[in-house]
C-alpha positions in Angstrom: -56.9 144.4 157.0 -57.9 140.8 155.6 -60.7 140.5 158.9 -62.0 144.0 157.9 -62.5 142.6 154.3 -63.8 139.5 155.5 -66.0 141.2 158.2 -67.4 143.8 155.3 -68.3 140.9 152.9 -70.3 138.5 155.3 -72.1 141.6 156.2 -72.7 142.8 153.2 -74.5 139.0 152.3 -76.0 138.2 155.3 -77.8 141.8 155.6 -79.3 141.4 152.7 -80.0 137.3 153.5 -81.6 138.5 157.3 -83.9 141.3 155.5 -84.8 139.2 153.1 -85.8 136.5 155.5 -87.0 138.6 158.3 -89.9 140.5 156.5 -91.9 137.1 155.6 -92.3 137.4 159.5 -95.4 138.6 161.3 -93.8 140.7 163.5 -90.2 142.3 163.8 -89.5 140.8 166.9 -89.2 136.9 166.3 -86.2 134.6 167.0 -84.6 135.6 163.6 -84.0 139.1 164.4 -83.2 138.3 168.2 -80.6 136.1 167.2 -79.0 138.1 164.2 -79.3 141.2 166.6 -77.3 139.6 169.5 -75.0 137.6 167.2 -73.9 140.6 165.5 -73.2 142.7 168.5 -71.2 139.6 170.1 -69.2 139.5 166.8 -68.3 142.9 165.6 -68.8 144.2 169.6 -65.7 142.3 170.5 -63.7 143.5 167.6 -64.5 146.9 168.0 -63.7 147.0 171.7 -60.4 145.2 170.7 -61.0 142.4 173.1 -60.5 139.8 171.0 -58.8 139.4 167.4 -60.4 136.5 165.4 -58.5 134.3 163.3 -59.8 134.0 160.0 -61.5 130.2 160.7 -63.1 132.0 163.6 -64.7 134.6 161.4 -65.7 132.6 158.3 -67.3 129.8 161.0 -69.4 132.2 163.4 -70.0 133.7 160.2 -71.2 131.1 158.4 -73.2 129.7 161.4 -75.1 132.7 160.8 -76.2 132.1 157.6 -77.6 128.7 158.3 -79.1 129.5 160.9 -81.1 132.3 158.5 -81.7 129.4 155.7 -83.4 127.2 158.9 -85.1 129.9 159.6 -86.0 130.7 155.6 -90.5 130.9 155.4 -91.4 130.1 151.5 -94.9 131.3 150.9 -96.2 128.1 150.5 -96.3 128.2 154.8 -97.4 131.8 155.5 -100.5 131.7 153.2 -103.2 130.4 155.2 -106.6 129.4 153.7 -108.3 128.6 156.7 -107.9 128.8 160.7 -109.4 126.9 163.6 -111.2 129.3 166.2 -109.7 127.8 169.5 -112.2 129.1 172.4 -110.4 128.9 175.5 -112.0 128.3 179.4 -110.7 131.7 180.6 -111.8 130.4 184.2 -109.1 127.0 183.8 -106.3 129.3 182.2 -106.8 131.1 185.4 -107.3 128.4 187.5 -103.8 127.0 186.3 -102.0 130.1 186.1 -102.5 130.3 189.8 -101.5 126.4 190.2 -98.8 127.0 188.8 -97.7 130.3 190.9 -98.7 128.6 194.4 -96.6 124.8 193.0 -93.5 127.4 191.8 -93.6 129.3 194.8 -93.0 126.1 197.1 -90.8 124.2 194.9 -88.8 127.6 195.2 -89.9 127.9 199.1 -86.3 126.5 200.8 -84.2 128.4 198.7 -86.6 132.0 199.1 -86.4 131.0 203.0 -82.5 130.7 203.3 -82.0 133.5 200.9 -84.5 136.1 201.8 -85.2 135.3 205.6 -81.2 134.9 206.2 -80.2 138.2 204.3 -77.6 140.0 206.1 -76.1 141.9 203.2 -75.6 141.9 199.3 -72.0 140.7 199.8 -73.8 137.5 202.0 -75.9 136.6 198.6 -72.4 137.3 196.7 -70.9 134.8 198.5 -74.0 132.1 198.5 -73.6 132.7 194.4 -70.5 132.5 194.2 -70.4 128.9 196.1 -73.5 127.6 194.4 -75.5 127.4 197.2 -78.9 124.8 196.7 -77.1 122.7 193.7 -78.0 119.5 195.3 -80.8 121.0 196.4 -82.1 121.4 193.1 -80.4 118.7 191.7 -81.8 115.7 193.7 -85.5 117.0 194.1 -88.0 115.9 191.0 -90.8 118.2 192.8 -88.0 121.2 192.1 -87.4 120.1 188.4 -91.1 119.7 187.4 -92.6 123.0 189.2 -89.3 125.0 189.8 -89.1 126.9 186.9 -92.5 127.4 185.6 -92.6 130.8 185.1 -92.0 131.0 181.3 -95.6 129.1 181.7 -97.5 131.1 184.2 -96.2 134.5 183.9 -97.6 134.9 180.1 -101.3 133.0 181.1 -101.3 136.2 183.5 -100.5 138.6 180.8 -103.0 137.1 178.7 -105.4 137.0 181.4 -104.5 140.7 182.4 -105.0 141.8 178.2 -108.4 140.1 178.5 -109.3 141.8 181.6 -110.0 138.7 183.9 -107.6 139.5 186.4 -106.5 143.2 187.8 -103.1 145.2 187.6 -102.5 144.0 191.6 -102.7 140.4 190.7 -100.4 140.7 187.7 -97.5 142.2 189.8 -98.1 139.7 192.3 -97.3 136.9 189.3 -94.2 139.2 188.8 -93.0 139.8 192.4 -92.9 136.0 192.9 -91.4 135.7 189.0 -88.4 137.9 190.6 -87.7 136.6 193.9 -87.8 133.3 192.4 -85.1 134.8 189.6 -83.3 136.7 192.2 -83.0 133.5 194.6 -81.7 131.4 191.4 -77.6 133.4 191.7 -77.7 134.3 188.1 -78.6 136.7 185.6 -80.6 134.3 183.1 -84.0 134.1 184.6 -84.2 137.6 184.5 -83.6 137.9 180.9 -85.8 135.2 180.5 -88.2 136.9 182.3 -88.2 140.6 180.2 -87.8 138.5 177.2 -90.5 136.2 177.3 -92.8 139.4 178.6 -91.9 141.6 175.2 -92.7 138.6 173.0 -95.4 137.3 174.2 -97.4 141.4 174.6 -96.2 141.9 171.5 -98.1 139.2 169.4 -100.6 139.1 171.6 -101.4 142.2 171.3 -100.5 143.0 167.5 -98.1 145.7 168.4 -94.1 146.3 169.5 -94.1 147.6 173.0 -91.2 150.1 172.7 -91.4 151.6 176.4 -91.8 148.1 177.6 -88.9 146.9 175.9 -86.9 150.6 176.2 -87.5 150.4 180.5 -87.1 146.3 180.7 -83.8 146.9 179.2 -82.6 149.4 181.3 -83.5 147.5 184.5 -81.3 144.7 183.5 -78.4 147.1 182.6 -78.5 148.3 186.0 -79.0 144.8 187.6 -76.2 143.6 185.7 -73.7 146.5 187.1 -75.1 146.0 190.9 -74.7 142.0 190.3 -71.4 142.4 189.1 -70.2 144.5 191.8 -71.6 142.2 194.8 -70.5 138.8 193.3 -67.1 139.8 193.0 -65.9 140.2 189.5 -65.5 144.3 190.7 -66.0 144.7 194.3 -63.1 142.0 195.0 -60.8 143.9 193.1 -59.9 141.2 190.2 -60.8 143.2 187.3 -62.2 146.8 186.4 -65.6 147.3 185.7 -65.3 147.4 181.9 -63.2 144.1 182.4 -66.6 142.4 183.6 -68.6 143.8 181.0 -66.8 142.8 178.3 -65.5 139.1 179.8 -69.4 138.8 180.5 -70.4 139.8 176.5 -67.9 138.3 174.9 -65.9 136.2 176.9 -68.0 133.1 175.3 -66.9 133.9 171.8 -63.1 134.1 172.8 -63.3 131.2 174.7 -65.0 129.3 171.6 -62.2 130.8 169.4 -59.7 128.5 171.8 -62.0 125.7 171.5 -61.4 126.0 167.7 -58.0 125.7 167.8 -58.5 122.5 170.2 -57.4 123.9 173.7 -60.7 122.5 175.2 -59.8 120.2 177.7 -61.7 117.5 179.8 -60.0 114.2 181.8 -63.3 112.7 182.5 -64.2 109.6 180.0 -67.6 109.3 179.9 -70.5 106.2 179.2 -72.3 108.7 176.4 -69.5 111.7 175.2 -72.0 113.9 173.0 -72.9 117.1 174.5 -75.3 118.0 172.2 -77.6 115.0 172.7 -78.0 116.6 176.6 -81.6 115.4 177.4 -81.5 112.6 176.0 -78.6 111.6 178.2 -80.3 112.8 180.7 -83.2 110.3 180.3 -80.2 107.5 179.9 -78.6 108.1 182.7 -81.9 108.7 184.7 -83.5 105.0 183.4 -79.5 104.4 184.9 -78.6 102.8 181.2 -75.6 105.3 181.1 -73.7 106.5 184.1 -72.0 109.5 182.8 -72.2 111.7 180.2 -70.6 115.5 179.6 -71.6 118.0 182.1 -74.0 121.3 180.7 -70.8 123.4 183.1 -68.2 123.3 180.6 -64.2 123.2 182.0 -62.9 126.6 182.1 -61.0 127.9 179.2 -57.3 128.0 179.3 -56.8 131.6 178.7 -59.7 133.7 180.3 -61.7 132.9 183.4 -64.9 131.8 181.8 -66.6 128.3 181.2 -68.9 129.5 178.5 -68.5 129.1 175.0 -71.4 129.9 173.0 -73.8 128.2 171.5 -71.9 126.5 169.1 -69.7 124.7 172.0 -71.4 121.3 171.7 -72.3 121.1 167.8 -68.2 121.9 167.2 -67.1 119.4 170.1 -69.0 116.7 169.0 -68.8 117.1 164.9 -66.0 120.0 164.2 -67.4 123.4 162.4 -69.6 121.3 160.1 -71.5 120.4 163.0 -71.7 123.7 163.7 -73.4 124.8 160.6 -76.0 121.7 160.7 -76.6 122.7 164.1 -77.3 126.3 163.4 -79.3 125.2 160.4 -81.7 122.9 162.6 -81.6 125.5 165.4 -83.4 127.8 163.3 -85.7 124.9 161.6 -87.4 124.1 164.6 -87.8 127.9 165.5 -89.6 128.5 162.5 -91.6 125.4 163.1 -92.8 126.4 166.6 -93.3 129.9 165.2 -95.8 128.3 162.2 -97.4 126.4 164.8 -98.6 129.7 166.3 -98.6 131.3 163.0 -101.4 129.0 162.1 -103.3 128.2 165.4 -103.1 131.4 167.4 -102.6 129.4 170.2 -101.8 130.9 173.6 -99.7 128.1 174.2 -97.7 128.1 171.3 -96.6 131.6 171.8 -95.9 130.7 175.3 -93.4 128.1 173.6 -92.2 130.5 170.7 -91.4 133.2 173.7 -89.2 130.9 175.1 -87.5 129.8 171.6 -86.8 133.5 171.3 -85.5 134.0 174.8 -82.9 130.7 173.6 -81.8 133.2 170.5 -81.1 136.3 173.2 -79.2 133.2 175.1 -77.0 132.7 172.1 -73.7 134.0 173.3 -73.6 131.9 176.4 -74.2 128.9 176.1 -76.8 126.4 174.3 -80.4 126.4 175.6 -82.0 124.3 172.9 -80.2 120.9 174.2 -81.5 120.7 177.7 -83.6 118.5 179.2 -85.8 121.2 181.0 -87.0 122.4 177.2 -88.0 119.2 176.7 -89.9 119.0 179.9 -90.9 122.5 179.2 -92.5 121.5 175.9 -94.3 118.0 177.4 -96.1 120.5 180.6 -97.3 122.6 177.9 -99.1 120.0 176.4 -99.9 118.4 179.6 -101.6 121.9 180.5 -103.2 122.2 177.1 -104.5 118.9 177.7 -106.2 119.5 181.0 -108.1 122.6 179.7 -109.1 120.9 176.6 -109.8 123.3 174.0 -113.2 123.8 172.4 -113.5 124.0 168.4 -115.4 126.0 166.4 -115.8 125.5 162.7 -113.2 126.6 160.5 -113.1 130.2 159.3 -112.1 131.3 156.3 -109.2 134.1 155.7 -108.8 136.2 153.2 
């Protein structure tokens, strides 16, 4: 009775808090409503279903993480009035020219994993087990060409959207850019990149083109439902018999949320002693250990939890592990700062690029009840080849226009 109370109350507050915030937005789809949407349905979803039954810390802090997360996120009207833009005319011919760069570098970064994959196919339950063992880790982890052109899809796949909207290249040539987007996403074992693919897709049309694509979004979204059931089948959480199929829905929605609950109550466990023991400074431990001034520092593949058979734990996992739940209301709150901050930044410039960037910050707040996106080191290098790029087709300026 007291977590129905509590549940009722935070909703009540932060309802009106997320309205209140979200309508100073351009657009209903931004990383506010992504991340209140999917927060929500993590929280009261596992409730409902009787999966899990929070403790009342759990509650008040994923609660509470919420709300800060909103206040980050909070535009004053001091940012959204604009007196004046800059006209940025962009060299259609470079976009294109680096859109296809990019496809061609992707594609044979990508080219030794498609081969084994695709070329070796026998059967679903052979890419199961490939998964499953984590085929191409050292692959991917000891080649730089991999890291830099790898996963560049978040970069090329909205240039060809934009290029398709502006009608310099034709319907064939866009679901080329997608075909390789997928095999690429199919070859990668997990269902991520093809989220980040349909997310970064709806975003981007969707600002770009001044409208909400509802049959884009109602069709992309029932493609990865039924991904997600034949996935779970072939890797093995169904077809080898160790749970039921609502088992792997709900250990797959909501098994992060439980997990963090244990993490709470300090049954996360690691042996390792490390040179640099923050998790949530990832990339920049990263760069230490790659410059070899650190040796070791906490691994972005958590330990498994204690109770279920998962190794996720939210977002929140690192912020509470390194700083206790006040870490994890700072870290909410800057979470949605610098969302709001690459938002502005397209807000203000209409730059192709920036949406690129702020499709990818929303595709973090879908991410949510995994794991912790913002932390890595490939958004950082994300960020620095999007200015690289912008760099290379160097913008021309016209004079400032005013707005009314």
């Amino acid at each position: 009775m007291v977590n129905i109370i509590v549940n009722i109350l935070f909703l009540f507050f932060g309802i009106h808090l997320f309205l209140m915030i979200n309508k100073r937005y351009s657009s209903v789809i931004n990383h506010v409503s992504i991340f209140t949407s999917v927060w929500l349905f993590i929280i009261l979803g596992s409730q409902l279903s009787g999966y899990v039954v929070f403790q009342l810390n759990t509650l008040v802090v994923v609660y509470l993480s919420w709300y800060f997360y909103l206040f980050g996120s909070y535009l004053s009207e001091s940012e959204i009035n604009i007196d004046s833009i800059v006209v940025k005319i962009l060299d259609i011919e470079k976009i294109k020219i680096a859109c296809y760069v990019l496809v061609v570098l992707s594609f044979f970064a990508n080219l030794t994993i498609l081969k084994d994959v695709f070329f070796n196919f026998s059967s679903f339950e052979v890419w199961a087990k490939m998964r499953n063992d984590q085929a191409f880790s050292d692959y991917r982890d000891g080649n730089y060409f991999y890291t830099v052109f790898g996963n560049t899809s978040n970069i090329y796949l909205p240039l060809a959207i934009y290029l398709f909207m502006e009608k310099k290249i034709n319907s064939l040539v866009l679901i080329v850019v997608y075909l390789v987007s997928i095999l690429i996403a199919v070859a990668a074992f997990t269902r991520a990149p093809m989220l980040y693919l349909i997310i970064i897709s709806i975003v981007f049309f969707t600002y770009q083109a001044k409208r909400v694509p509802y049959k884009l979004i109602l069709t992309s979204f029932t493609v990865l439902v039924l991904l997600f059931a034949v996935s779970s089948y072939f890797i093995g959480e169904v077809s080898q018999g160790a749970v039921d199929t609502n088992s792997a829905i709900n250990l797959y929605l909501y098994g992060g949320i439980t997990a963090y609950q244990n993490l709470l109550n300090g049954k996360y466990f690691t042996y390792d002693v490390f040179d640099s023991s923050y998790y949530s400074f990832d990339f920049i431990n990263y760069i230490l250990k790659t410059f070899r001034i650190i040796k070791s520092y906490p691994d972005l593949v958590r330990e498994y939890d204690q109770d279920l058979p998962t190794n996720v734990y939210t977002y929140l996992d690192c912020f509470t592990l390194d700083f206790g739940f006040m870490g994890a209301f700072l870290g909410s709150y800057i979470l949605g700062y610098i969302s709001k901050i690459i938002y502005l930044r397209y807000y203000r410039n209409q730059s192709i690029f920036d949406l690129i960037l702020y499709s990818t910050i929303c595709y973090f707040a879908s991410f949510i009840f995994m794991n912790n996106e913002y932390i890595r080191f490939t958004f950082v290098l994300f960020i620095v080849k999007i200015f690289i790029i912008k760099f290379l087709i160097r913008f021309k300026f016209e004079m400032p226009t005013l707005t009314t």
